[in-house]
N, C-alpha and C positions, 0 to 999 in steps of 0.2 A: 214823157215826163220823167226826171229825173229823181234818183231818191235824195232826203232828206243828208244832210253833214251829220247828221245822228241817227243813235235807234236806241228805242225805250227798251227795255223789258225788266222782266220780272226779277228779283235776287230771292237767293236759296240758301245754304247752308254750303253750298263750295263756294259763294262770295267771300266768307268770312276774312281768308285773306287780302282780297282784293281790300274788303273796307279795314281791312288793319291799319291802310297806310293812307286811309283817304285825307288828304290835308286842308280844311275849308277855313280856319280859324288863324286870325290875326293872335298872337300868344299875349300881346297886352291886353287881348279886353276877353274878361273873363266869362262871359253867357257865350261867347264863341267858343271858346275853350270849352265849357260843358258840350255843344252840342259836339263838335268833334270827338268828343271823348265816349259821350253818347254810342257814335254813331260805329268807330272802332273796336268798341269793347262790349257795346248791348245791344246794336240796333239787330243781328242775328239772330238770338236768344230772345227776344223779344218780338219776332217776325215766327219764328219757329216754335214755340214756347206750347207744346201738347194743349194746355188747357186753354189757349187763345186762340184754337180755333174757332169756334163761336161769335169771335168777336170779328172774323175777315182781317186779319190782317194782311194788307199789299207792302210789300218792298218795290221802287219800282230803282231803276238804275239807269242813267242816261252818261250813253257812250256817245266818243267818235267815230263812227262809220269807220274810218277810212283807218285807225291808228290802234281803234280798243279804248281807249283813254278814259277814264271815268268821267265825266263833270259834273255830274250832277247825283244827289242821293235824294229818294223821298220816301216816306211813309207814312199807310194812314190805316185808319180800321174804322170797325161799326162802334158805335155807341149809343143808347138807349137815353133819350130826355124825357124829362117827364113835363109837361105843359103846366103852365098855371089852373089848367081845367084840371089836371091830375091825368091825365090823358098822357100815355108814353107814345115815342116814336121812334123811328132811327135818324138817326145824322151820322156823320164820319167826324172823327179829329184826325188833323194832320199831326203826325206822331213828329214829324220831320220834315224839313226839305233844307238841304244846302246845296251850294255852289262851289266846285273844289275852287282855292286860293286864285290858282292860272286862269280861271274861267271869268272872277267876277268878274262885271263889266263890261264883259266882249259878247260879241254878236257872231253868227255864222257866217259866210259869204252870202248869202240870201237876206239878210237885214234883222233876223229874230238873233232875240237877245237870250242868251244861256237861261235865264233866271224863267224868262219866259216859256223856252221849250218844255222844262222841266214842269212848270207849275201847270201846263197847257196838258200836259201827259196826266197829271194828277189827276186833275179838275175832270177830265175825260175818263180815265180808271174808275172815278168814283162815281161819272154817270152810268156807266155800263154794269154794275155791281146789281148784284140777283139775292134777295129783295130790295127797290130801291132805294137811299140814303143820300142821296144828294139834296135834298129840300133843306136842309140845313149840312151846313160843310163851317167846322172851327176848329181855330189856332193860337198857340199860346206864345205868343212873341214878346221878347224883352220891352221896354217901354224905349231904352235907348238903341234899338236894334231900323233905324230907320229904313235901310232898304230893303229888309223883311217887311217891314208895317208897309212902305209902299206896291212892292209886290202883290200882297195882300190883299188888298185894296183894287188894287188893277185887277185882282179875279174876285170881287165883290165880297168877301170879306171885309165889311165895313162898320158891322158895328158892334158896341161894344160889348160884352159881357160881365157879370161881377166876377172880380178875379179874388183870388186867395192870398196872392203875393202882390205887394203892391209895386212891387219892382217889372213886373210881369200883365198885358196886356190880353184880355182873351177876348179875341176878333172872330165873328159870325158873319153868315151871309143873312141876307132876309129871306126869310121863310118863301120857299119856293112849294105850291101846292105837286103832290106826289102826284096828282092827276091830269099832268100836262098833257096840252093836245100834242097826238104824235103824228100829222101831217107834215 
């Protein structure tokens, strides 16, 4: 078996230049513009940041095997709900995930699609996370950012949550019991 047109890993603090130049945003529409700017200027220091450790922060970074190439950025961390029983838990919010500019749209020679490897690496990061946090996994996507909401959605992020900005969407998966059988 052959390996993968890509390879996931982790980012660090020698990324930072790599993500200075990462280009994902169309410059006319401006929730792209933020995340880009995000991701060049804070997503490091924010990955790195002493007192978030607590909170698991992942940077993950999806290259081309064969070239280095960056395509893909994501990140997520733990965060603490608190249930309507008053009862807290853990879940992850996706801090990020983009697609550089060259990538959206395209698929590997194997038929997966960039948005997909990327989000596919995530969704698997955050089930292997020690204590687990995947029984809930949410994201905060623009309301006119469609093929974020559909991605989304394709990794069960489906529904909705009350948001704070009404320009802005906050997408949940449904409550996955932390007690799955592991047959």
């Amino acid at each position: 078996m052959s390996e993968p047109d890509w390879r996931i890993r982790s980012g660090g603090l020698a990324d930072r230049g790599l993500l200075s130049s990462f280009d994902c945003a169309n410059p006319a529409v401006e929730f792209e513009v933020e995340v880009e700017r995000f991701i060049r200027t804070q997503l490091i220091d924010w990955a790195s940041a002493p007192g978030a450790a607590g909170d698991d922060p992942r940077l993950l970074l999806a290259l081309v095997r064969a070239t280095g190439e960056l395509f893909g950025v994501a990140a997520h961390e733990r965060v603490i709900f608190q249930g309507s029983d008053g009862n807290q838990f853990n879940a992850t919010k996706l801090e990020v995930a983009a697609i550089a500019r060259a990538w959206q749209g395209c698929c590997f020679r194997t038929g997966e699609r960039t948005s997909d490897v990327l989000m596919s690496a995530v969704m698997a990061d955050v089930s292997a996370r020690v204590p687990p946090r995947d029984s809930r996994v949410f994201g905060i996507v623009h309301k006119d950012n469609q093929r974020s909401i559909a991605l989304c959605r394709r990794y069960g992020l489906m529904e909705e949550m009350s948001s704070p900005d009404l320009n802005y969407l906050r997408l949940v998966t449904a409550h996955r019991s932390p007690f799955r059988d592991h047959n």
